[in-house]
C-alpha distance (Angstrom), angle and dihedral (degrees) to the residues before:
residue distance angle dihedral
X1 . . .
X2 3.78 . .
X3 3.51 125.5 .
X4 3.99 127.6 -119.7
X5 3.57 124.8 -89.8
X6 3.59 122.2 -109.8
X7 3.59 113.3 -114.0
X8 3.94 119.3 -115.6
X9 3.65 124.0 -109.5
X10 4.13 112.8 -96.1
X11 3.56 107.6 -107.5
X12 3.62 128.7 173.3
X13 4.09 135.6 45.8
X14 4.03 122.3 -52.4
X15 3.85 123.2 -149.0
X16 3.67 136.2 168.8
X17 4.13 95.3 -115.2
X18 3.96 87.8 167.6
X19 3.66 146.5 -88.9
X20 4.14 113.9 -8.8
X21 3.84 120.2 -160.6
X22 3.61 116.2 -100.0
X23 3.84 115.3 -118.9
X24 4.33 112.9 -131.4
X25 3.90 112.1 -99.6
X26 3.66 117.1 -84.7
X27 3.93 94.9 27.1
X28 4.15 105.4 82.8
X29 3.56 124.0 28.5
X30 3.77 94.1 -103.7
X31 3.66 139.3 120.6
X32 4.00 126.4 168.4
X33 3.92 86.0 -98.3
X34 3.55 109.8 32.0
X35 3.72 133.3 27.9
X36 3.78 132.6 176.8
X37 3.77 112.1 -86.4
X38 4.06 92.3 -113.5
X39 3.36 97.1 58.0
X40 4.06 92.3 59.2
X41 3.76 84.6 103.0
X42 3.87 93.8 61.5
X43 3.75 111.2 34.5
X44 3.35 131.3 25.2
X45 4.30 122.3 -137.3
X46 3.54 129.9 144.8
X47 3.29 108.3 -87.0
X48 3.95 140.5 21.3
X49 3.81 132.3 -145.1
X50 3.84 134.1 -157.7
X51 3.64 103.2 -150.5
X52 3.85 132.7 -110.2
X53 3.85 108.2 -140.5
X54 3.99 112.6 -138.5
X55 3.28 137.8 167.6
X56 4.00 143.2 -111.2
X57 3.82 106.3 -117.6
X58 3.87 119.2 -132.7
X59 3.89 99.2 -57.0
X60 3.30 125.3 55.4
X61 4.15 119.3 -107.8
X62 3.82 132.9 -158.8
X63 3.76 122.1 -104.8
X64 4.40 103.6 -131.9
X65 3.62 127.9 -151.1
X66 4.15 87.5 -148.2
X67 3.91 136.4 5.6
X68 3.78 79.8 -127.9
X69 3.49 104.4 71.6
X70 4.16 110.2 24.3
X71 3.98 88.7 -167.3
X72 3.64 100.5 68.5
X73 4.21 91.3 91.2
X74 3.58 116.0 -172.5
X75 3.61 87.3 -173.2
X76 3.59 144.1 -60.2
X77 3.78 126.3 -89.7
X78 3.30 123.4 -139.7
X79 3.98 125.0 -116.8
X80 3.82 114.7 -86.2
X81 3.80 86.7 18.0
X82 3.65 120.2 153.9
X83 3.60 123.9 -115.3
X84 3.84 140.1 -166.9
X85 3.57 105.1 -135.3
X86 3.56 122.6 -159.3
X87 3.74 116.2 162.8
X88 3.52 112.5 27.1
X89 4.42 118.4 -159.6
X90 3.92 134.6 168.8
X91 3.96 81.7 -99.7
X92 3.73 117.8 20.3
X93 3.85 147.5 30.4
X94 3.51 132.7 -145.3
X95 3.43 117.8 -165.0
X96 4.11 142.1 99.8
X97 3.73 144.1 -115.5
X98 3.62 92.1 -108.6
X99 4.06 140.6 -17.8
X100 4.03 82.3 -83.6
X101 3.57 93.0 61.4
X102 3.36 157.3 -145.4
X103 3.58 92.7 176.1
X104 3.90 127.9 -176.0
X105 3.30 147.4 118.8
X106 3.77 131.0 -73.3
X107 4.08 124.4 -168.5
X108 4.03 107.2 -101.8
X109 4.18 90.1 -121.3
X110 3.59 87.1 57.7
X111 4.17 86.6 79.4
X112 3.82 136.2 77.2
């Protein structure tokens, strides 16, 4: 198992050049609010993360498109998997296996 990259500085000017299309839920690692800190360049939310790798405890745990409905699997992560976590609560996290996505959300117990 290899370990994520870490993402490059940001570099470079930023302008508002106009509307950008909005990626389906569950691809990029992008909400509304919060958005992966290398996509800052693309899209434009209110606040930016750098990620905080964990890892998939002993049995492996589905990757969800919404806390709202648990049966819409992405896929399912293998144990001891590493995972790009994002936004951390006492039941869920959001985050993604890497800047490219898939992004989801996996149940807090699911980790080590």
């Amino acid at each position: 198992m290899t370990e994520p990259k870490p993402t490059a500085p940001l570099e470079g000017p930023f302008c508002l050049s106009g509307p950008v299309q909005w990626p389906d839920k569950g691809t990029l690692p992008l909400r509304r609010d919060l958005a992966h800190i290398a996509l800052a360049k693309q899209f434009l939310v209110a606040n930016y993360a750098e990620p905080t790798i964990m890892h998939i405890g002993s049995d492996p745990a589905p990757l969800i498109r919404s806390t709202k409905s648990e049966d819409d699997v992405i896929e399912t992560l293998e144990a001891g998997a590493a995972f790009q976590a994002l936004d951390v609560t006492t039941s869920w996290v959001w985050g993604c296996l890497g800047p490219e996505g898939p992004s989801g959300y996996v149940k807090r117990t699911a980790f080590t």
